[in-house]
C-alpha positions as CSV (number, residue, x, y, z in Angstrom):
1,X,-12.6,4.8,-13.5
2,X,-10.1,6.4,-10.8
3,X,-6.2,5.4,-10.4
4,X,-5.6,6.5,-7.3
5,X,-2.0,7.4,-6.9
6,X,-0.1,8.0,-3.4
7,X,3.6,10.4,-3.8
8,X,5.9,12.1,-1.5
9,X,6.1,15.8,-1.9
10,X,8.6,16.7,-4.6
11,X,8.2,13.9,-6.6
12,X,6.3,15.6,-8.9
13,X,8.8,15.7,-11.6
14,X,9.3,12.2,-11.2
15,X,10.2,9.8,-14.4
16,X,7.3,7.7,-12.5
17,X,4.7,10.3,-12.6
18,X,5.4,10.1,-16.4
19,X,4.6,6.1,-16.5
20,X,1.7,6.1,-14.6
21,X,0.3,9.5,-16.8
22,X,0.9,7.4,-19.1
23,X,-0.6,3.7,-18.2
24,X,-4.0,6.3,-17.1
25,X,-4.0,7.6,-21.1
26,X,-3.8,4.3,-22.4
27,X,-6.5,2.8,-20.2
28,X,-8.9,6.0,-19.9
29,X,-8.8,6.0,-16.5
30,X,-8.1,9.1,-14.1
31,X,-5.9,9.5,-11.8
32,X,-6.1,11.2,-8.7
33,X,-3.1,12.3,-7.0
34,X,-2.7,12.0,-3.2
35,X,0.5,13.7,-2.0
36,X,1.3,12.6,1.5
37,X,3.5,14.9,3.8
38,X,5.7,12.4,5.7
39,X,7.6,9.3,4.1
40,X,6.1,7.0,6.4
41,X,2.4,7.6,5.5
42,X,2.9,6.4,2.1
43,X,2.0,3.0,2.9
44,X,-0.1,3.1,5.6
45,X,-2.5,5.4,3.3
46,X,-2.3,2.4,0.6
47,X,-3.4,-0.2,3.0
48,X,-6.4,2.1,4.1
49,X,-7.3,2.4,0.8
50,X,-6.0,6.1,0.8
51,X,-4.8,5.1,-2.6
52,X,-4.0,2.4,-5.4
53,X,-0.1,3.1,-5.9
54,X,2.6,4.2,-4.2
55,X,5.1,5.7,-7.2
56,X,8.8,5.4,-6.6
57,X,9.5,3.7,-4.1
58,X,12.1,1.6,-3.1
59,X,12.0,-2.1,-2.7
60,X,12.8,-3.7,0.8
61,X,12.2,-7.2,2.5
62,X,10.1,-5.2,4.7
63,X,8.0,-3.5,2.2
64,X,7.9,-6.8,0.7
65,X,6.1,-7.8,3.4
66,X,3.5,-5.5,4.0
67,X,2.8,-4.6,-0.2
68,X,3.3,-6.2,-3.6
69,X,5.7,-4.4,-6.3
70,X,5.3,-3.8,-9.9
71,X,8.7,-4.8,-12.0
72,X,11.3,-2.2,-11.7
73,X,11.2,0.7,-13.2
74,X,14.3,2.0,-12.8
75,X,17.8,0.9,-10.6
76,X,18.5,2.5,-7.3
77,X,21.8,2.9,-5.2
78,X,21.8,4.6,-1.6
79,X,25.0,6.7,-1.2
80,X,26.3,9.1,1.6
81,X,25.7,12.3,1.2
82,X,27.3,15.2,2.9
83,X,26.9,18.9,1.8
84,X,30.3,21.2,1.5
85,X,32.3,22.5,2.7
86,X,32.4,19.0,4.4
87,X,34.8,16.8,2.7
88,X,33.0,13.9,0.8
89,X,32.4,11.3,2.9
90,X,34.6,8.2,0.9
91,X,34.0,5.1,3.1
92,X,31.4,3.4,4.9
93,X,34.4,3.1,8.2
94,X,34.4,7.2,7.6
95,X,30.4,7.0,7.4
96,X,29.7,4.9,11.0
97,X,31.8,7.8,12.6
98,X,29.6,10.5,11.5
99,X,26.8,12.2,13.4
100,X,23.8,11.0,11.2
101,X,20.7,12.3,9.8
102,X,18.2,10.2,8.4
103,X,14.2,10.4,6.8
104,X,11.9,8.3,8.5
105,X,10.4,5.3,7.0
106,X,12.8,5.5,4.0
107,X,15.1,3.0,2.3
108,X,18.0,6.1,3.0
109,X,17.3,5.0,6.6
110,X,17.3,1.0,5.9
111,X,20.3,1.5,4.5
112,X,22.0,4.0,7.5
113,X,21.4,1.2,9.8
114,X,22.2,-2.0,7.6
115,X,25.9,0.1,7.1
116,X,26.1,0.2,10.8
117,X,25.0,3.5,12.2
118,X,22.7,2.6,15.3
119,X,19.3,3.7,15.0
120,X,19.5,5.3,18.5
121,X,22.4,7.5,17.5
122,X,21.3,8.4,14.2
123,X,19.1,12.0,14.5
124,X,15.6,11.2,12.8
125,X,14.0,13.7,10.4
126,X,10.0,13.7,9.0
127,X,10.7,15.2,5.9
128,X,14.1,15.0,3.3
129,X,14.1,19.3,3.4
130,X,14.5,19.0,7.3
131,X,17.2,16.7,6.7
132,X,18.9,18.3,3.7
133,X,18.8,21.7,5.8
134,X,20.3,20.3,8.5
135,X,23.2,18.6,6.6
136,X,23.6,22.2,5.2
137,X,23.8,23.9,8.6
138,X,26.5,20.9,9.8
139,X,23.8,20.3,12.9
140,X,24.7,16.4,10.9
141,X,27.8,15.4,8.9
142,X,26.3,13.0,6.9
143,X,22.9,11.3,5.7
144,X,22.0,9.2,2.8
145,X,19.8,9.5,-0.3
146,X,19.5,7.3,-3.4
147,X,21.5,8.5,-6.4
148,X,18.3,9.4,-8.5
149,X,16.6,11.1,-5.5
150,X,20.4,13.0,-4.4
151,X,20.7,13.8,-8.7
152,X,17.0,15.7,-8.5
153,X,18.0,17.9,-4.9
154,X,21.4,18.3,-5.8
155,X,19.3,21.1,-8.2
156,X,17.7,22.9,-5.2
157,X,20.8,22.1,-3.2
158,X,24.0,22.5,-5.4
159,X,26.3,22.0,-2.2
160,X,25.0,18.2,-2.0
161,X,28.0,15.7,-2.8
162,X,28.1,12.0,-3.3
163,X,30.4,9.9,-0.9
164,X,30.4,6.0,-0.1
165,X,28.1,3.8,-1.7
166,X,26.2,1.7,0.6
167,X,24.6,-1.8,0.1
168,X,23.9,-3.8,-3.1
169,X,21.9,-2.1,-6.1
170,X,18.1,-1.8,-5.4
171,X,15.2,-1.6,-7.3
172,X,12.6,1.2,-7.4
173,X,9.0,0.7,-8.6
174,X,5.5,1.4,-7.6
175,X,4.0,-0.4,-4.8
176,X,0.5,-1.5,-4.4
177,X,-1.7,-4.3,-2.3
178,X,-0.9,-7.4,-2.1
179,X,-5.2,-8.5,-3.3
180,X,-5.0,-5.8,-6.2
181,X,-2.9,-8.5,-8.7
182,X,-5.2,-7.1,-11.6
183,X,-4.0,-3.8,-11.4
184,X,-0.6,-5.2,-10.9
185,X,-0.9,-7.7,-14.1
186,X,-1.7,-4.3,-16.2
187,X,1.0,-2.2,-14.4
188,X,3.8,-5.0,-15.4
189,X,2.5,-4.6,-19.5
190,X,2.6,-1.4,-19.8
191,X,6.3,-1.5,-18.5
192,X,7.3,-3.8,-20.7
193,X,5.8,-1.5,-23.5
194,X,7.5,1.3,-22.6
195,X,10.7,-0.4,-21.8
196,X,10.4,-1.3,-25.9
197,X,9.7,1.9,-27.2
């Protein structure tokens, strides 16, 4: 039996990569990993059957509509993020007067526009290293990440800094079709096993 698993690039290291390695040893299945290059193909690929699972991603009420969600697997908060030498951006006022950069088909980008930023005004990037290099070249002043995604580039990128956060607390989890509520009844007890040990 295949898992077929969809992630972004870089999340290789990624605490869900470790869960689902995990759920696939415990159930002898395989899993085949189907990296997509762009954000927003993660879940069209799912609903073409391009894969099982989406790992880490956000929850939304638009996801939600389109895809069903395992439990959370771990909390998310968007934040601003700016690289230096620009000061830390510390308010979401300070944030809506920014020129902004955000990745397409991301929560980071949800959460631009629900602070405020208009989506016409706010410079669009297919990828988060075309958007972290321009906040590094100050082409934008400001972009947002989630915490956990802004801790793991803040290693590649050590001039990343954490400003305003924006919105409620989130949750992060794997996604999968709305039809495959097997898979999803399995998913939801091996997190509950893990959360124990």
């Amino acid at each position: 039996a295949y898992l077929n698993s969809t992630l972004s690039a870089g999340d290789a290291a990624a605490i869900e990569r470790e869960l689902i390695e995990g759920f696939a040893r415990l159930h002898k299945v395989r899993i085949n990993i189907h990296a997509v290059k762009r954000w927003e193909d993660r879940i069209p690929q799912l609903l073409k059957n391009g894969g099982d699972l989406v790992i880490g991603l956000v929850e939304t009420p638009a996801r939600r509509e389109q895809i069903a969600f395992t439990s959370e697997v771990m909390p998310a908060r968007h934040v601003v993020v700016t690289h230096k030498p620009k000061p830390v951006v510390a308010t979401v006022e300070q944030f809506r007067s920014e020129k902004v950069g955000v990745v397409k088909a991301t929560s980071w980008a949800e959460a631009a526009y629900d602070a405020g930023v208009p989506a016409a005004k706010a410079e669009s990037y297919a990828t988060t290293e075309e958007m972290l290099a321009a906040l590094k070249s100050q082409q934008i002043g400001a972009s947002v990440m989630s915490l956990s995604d802004l801790t793991l580039a803040m290693r590649r990128h050590p001039g990343l800094q954490a400003g305003a956060t924006l919105g409620e607390p989130v949750s992060a989890g794997g996604g999968l079709r709305k039809e495959d509520q097997a898979l999803q009844a399995a998913l939801e007890v091996e997190e509950r096993a893990v959360a124990l040990e």
